[in-house]
C-alpha positions as CSV (number, residue, x, y, z in Angstrom):
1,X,36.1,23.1,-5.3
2,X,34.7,21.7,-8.5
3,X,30.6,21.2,-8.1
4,X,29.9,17.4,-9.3
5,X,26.2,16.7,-10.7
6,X,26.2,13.2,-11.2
7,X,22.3,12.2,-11.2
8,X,19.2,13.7,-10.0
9,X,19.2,12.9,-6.6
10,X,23.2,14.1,-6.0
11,X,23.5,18.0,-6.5
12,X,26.7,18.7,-4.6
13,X,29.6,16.3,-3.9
14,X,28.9,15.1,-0.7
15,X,25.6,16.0,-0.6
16,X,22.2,14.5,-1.9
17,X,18.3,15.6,-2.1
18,X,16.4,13.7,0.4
19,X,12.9,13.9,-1.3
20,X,10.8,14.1,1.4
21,X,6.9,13.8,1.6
22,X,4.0,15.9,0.7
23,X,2.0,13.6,2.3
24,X,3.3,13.6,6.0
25,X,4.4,17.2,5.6
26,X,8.2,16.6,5.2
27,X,10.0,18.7,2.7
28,X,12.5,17.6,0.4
29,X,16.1,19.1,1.6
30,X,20.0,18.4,1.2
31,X,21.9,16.1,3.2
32,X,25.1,14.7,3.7
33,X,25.5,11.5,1.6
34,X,26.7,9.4,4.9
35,X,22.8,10.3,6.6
36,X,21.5,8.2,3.7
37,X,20.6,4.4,4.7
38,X,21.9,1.6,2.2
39,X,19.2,0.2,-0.2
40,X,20.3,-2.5,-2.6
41,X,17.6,-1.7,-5.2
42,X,18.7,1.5,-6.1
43,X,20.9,2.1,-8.9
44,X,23.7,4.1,-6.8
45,X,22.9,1.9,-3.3
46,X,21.2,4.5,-1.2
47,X,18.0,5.3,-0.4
48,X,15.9,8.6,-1.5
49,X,14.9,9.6,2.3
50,X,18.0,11.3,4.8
51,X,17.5,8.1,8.1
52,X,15.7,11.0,10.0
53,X,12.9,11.7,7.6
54,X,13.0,7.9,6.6
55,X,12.4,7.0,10.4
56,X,9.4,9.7,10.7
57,X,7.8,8.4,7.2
58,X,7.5,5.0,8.1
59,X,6.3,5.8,11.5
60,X,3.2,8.1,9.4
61,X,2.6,5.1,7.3
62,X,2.1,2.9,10.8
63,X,0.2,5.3,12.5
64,X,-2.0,6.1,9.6
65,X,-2.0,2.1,8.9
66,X,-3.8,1.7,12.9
67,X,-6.2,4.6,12.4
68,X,-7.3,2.7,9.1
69,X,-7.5,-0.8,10.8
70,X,-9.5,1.1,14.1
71,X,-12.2,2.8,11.5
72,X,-13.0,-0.6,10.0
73,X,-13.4,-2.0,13.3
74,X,-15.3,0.2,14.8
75,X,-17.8,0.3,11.6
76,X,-21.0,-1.4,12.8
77,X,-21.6,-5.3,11.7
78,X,-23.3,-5.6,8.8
79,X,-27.1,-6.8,9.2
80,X,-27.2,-10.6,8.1
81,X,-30.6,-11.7,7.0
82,X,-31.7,-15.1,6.7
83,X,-32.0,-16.7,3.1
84,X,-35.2,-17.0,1.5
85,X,-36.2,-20.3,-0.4
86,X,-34.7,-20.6,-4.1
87,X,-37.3,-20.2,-6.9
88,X,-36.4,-22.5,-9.7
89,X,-36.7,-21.3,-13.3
90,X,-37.1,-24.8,-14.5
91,X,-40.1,-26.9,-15.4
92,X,-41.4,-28.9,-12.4
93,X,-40.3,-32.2,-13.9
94,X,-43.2,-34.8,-13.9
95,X,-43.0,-38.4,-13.0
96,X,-41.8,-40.5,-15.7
97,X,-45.3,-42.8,-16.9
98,X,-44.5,-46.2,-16.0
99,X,-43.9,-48.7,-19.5
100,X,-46.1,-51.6,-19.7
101,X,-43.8,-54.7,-21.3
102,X,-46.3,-56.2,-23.7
């Protein structure tokens, strides 16, 4: 069996790196190239997380996505004071003397 290293991401034929994340605590593994999901934007078609670790990822980013949203909620209302009168910088303007025709 010859060993075929085409890219990074495919070691073995057959077989690719899911990458995983440090994040979430999911580590980076091999896994059959047919437990990859298809992804357009990649160069080869497939994306860099095995279905599995993919589905548990985005569920992370959702849960952490709530407990963000919650904290913000549950901040207390910031204190809204009423505004004071503007002070103007400029010169009071005095009433124009009235012109005498004459």
């Amino acid at each position: 069996m010859a060993i075929k290293k085409d890219t990074a991401t495919q070691t073995v034929s057959g077989m690719r790196r899911c990458i995983g994340s440090a994040k979430f605590g999911i580590a980076p593994h091999e896994a059959l190239v047919d437990d990859f999901p298809v992804q357009a934007s990649q160069k080869d078609g497939l994306g860099r997380m095995c279905r599995p670790h993919w589905t548990e990822y985005t569920r992370e980013l959702r849960r952490a996505s709530v407990a963000r949203k919650a904290e913000v909620d549950a901040a207390p209302e910031p204190v809204v004071r009423p505004e004071a009168p503007r002070r103007s910088r400029r010169a009071k303007v005095a009433p124009e003397p009235e012109v005498v025709a004459g």
